[in-house]
VMD Tcl script that builds the backbone (N, CA, C; Angstrom):
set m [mol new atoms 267]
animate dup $m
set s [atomselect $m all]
$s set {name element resname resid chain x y z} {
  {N N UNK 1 A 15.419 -37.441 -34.240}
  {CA C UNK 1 A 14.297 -38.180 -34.777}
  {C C UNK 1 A 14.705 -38.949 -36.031}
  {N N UNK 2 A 15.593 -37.995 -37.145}
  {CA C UNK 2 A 16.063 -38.738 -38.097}
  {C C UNK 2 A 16.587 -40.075 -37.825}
  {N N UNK 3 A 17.547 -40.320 -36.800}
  {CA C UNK 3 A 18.564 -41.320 -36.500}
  {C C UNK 3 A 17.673 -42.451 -35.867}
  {N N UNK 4 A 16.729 -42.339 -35.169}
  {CA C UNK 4 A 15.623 -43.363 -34.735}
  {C C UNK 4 A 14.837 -43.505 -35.442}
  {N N UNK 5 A 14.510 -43.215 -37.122}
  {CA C UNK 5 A 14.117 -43.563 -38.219}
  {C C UNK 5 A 15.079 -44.589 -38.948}
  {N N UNK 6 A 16.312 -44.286 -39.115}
  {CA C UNK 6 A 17.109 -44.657 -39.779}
  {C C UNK 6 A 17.592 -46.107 -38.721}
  {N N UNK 7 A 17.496 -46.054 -38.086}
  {CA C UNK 7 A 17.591 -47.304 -36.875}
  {C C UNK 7 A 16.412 -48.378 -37.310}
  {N N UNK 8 A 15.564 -47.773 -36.972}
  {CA C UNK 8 A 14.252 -48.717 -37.676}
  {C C UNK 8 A 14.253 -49.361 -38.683}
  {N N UNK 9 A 14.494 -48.695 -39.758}
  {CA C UNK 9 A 14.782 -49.184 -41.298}
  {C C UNK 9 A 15.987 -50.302 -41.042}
  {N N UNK 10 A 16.774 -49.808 -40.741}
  {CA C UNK 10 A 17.874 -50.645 -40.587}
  {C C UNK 10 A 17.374 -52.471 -39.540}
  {N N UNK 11 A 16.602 -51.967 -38.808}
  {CA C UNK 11 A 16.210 -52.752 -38.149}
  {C C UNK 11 A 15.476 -53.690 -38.892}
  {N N UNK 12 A 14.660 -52.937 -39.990}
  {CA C UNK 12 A 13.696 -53.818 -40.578}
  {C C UNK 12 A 14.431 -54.874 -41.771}
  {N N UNK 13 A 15.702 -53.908 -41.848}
  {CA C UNK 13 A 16.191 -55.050 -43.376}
  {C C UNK 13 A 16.904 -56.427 -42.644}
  {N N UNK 14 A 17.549 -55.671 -41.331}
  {CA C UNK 14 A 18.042 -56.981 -41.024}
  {C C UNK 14 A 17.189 -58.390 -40.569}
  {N N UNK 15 A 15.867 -57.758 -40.157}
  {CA C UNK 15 A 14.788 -58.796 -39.985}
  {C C UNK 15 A 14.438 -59.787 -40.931}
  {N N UNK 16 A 14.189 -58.674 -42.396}
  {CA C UNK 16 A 13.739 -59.259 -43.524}
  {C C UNK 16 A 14.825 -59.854 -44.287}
  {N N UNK 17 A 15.744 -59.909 -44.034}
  {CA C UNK 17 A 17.048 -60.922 -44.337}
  {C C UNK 17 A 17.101 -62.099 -43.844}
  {N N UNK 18 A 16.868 -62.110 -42.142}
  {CA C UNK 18 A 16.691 -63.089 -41.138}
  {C C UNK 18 A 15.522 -63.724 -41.528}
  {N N UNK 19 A 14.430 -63.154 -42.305}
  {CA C UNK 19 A 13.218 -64.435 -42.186}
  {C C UNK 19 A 13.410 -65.012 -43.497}
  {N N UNK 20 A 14.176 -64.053 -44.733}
  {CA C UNK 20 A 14.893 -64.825 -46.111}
  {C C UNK 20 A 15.567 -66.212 -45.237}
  {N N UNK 21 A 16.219 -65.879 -44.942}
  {CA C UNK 21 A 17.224 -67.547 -44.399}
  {C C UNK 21 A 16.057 -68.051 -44.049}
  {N N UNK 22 A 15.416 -67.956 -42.903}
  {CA C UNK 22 A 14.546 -69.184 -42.259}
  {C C UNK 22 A 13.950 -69.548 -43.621}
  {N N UNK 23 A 13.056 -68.644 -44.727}
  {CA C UNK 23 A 12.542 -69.455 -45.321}
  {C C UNK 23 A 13.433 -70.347 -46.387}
  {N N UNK 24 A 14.809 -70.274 -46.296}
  {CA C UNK 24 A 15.467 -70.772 -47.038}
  {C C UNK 24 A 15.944 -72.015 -46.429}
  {N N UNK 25 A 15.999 -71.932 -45.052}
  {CA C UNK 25 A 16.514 -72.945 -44.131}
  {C C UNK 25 A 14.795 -73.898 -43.894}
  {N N UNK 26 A 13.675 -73.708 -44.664}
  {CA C UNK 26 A 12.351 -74.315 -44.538}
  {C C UNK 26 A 12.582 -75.169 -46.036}
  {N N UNK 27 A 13.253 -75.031 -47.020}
  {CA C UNK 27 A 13.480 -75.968 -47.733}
  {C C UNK 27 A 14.472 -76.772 -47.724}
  {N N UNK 28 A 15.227 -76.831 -46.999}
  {CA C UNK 28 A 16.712 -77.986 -46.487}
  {C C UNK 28 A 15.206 -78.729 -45.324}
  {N N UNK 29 A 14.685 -78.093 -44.533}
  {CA C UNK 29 A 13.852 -79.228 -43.913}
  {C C UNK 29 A 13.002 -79.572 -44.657}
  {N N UNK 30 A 12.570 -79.822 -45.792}
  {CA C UNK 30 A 12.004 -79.992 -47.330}
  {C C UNK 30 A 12.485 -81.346 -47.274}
  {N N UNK 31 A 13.638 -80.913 -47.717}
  {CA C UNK 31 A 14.481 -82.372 -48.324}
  {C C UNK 31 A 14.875 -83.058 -47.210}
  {N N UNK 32 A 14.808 -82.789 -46.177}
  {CA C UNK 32 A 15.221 -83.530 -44.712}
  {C C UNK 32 A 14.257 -84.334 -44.264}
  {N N UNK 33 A 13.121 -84.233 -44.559}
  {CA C UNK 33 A 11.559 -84.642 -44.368}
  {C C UNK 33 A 11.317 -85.842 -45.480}
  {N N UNK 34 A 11.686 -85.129 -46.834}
  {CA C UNK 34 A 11.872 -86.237 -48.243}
  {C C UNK 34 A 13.129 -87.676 -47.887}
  {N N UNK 35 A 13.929 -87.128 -47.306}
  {CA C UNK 35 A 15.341 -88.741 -47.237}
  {C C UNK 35 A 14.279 -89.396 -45.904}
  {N N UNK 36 A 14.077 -88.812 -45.374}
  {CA C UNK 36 A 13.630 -89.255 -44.095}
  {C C UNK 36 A 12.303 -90.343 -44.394}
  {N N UNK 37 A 11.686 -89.946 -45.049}
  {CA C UNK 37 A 10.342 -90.660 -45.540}
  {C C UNK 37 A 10.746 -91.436 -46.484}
  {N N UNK 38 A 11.680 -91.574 -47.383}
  {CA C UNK 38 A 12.138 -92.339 -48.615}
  {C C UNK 38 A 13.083 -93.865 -47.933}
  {N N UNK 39 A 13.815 -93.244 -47.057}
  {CA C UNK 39 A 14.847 -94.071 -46.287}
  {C C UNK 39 A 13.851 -95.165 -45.502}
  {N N UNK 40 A 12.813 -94.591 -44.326}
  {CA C UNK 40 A 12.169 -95.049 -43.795}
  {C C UNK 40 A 11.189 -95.778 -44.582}
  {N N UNK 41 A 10.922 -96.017 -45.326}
  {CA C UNK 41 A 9.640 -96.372 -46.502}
  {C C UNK 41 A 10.530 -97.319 -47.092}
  {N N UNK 42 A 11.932 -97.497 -47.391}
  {CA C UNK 42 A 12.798 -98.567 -48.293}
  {C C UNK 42 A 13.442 -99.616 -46.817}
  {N N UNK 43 A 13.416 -98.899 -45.971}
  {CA C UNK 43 A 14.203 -99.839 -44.812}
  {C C UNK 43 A 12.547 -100.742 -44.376}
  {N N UNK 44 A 11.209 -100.013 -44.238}
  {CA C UNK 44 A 10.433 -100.940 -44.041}
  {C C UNK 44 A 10.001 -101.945 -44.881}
  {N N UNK 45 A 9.830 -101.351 -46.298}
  {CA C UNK 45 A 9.790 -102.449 -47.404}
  {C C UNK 45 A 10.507 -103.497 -47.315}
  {N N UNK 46 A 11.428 -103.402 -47.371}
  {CA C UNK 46 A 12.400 -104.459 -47.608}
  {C C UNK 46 A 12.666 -105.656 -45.835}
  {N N UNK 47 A 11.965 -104.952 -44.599}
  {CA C UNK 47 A 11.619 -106.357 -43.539}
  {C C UNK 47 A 10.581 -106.543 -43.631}
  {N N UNK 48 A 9.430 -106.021 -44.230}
  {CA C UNK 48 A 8.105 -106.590 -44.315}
  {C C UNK 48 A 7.743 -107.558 -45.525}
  {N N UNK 49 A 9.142 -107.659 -46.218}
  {CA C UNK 49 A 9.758 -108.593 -47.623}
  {C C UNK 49 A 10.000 -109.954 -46.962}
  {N N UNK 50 A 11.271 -109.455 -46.340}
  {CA C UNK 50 A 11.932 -110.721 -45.525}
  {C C UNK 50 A 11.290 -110.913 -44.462}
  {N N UNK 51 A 10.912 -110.694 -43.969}
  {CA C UNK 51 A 10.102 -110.842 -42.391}
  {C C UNK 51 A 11.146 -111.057 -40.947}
  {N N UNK 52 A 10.428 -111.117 -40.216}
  {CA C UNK 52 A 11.405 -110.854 -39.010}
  {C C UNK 52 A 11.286 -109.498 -38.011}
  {N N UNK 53 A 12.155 -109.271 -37.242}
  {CA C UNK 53 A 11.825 -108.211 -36.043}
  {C C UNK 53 A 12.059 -106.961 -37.046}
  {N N UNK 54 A 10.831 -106.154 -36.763}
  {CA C UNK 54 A 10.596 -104.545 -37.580}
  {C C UNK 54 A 11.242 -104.094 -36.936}
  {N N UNK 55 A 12.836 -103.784 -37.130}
  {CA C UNK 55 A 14.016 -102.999 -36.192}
  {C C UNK 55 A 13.739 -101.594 -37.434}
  {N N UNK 56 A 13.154 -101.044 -38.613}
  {CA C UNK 56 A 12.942 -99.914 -38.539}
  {C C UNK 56 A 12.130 -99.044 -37.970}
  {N N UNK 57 A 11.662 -99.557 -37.116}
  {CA C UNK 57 A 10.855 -98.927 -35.716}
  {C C UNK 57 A 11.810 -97.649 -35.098}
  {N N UNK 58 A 13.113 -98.487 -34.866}
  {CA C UNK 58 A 14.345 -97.582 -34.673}
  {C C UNK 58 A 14.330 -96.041 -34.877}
  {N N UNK 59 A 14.662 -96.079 -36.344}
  {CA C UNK 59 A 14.875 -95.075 -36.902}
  {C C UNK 59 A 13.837 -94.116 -36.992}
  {N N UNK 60 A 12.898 -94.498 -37.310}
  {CA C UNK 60 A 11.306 -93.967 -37.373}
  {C C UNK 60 A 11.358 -93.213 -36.126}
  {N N UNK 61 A 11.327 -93.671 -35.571}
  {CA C UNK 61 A 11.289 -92.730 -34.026}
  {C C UNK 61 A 12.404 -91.850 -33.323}
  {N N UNK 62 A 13.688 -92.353 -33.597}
  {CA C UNK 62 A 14.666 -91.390 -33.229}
  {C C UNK 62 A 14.969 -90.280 -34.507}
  {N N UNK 63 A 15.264 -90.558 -35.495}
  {CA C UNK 63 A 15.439 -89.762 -36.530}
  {C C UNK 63 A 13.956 -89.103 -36.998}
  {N N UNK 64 A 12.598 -89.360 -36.394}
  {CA C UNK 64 A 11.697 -88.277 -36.659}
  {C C UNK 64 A 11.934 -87.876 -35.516}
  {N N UNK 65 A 12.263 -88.074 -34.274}
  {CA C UNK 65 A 12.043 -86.137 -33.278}
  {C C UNK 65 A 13.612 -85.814 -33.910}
  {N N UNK 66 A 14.277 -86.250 -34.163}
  {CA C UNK 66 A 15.316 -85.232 -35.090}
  {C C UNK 66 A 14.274 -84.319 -36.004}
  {N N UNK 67 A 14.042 -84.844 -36.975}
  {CA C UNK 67 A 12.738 -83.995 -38.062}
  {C C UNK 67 A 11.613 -82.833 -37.265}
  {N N UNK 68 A 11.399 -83.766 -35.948}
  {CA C UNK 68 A 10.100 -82.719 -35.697}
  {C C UNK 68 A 10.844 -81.666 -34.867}
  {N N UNK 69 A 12.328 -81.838 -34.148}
  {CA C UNK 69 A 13.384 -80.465 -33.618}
  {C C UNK 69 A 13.585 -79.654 -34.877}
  {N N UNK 70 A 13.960 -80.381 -36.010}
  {CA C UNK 70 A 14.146 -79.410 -36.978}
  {C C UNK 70 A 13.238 -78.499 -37.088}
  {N N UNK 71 A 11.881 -78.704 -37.206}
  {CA C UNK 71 A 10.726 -78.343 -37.584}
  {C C UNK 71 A 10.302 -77.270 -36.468}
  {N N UNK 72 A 10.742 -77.542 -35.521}
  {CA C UNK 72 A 9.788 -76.733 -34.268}
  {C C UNK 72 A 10.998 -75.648 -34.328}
  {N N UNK 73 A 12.550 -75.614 -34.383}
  {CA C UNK 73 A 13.094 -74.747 -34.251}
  {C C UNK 73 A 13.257 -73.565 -34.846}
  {N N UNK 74 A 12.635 -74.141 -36.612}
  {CA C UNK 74 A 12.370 -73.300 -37.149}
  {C C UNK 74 A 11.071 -72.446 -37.092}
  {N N UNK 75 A 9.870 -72.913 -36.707}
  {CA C UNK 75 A 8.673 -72.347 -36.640}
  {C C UNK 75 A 8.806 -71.269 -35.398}
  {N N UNK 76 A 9.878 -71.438 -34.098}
  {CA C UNK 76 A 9.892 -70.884 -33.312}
  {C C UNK 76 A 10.402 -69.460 -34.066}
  {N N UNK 77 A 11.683 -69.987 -34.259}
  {CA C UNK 77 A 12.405 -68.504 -35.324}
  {C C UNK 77 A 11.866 -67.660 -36.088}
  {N N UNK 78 A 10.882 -68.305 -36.955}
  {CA C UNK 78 A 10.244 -67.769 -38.014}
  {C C UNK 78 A 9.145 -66.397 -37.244}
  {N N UNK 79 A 8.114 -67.311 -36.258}
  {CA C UNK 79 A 7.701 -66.643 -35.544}
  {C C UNK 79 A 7.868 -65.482 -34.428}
  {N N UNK 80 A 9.397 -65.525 -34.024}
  {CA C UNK 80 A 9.747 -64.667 -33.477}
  {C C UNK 80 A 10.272 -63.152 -34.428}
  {N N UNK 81 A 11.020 -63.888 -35.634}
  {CA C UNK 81 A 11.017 -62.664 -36.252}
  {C C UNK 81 A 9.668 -61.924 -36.719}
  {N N UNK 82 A 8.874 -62.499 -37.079}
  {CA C UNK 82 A 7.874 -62.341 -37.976}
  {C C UNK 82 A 6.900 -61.102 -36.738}
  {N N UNK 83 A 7.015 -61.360 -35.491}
  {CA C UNK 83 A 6.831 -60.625 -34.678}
  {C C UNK 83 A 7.555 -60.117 -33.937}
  {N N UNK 84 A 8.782 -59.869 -33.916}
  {CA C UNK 84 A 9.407 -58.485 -33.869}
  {C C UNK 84 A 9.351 -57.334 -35.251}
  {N N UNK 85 A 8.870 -58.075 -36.571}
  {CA C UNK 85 A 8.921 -56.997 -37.778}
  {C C UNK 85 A 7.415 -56.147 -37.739}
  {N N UNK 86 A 6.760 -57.462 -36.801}
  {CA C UNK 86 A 5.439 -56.552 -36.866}
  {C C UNK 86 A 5.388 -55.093 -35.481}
  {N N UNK 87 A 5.934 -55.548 -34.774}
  {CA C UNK 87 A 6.272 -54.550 -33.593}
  {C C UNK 87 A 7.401 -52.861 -34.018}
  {N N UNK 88 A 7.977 -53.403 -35.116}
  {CA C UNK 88 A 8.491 -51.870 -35.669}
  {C C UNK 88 A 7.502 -51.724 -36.616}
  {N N UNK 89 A 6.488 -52.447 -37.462}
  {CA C UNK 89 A 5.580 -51.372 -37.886}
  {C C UNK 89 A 4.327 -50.571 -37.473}
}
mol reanalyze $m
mol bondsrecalc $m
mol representation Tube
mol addrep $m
């Protein structure tokens, strides 16, 4: 019984380590979200200056489902640990 206590615990730190990173890996998509909106916001400024074909359409759309994979992969993770920690208590 001891040793399937001590399993548990053990189980639980490595969880609560694993959801430390995700939430640490939720502020790199912080700043991934910030270039992304700053970049996109200076590349449109500057053709709606000069005028001509809005080719940051481009980026806007391929480099946000980059942003929104970032985003979903982590919410998946987060959530999976977050319910396996609730299942050992």
């Amino acid at each position: 019984m001891e040793e399937e206590s001590i399993r548990r615990l053990v189980r639980e730190e490595i969880l609560g380590r694993e959801l430390r990173r995700i939430n640490d890996a939720y502020k790199a998509f912080y700043i991934h979200l910030a270039i992304y909106c700053i970049v996109n916001a200076a590349f449109s400024v500057f053709v709606l200056l000069r005028g001509g074909f809005f080719w940051p359409i481009f980026p806007i759309v391929f480099w946000g489902a980059g942003v929104l994979v970032h985003f979903s992969c982590l919410s998946v993770a987060k959530k999976s640990v977050e319910k396996e920690l609730e299942s050992l208590k």
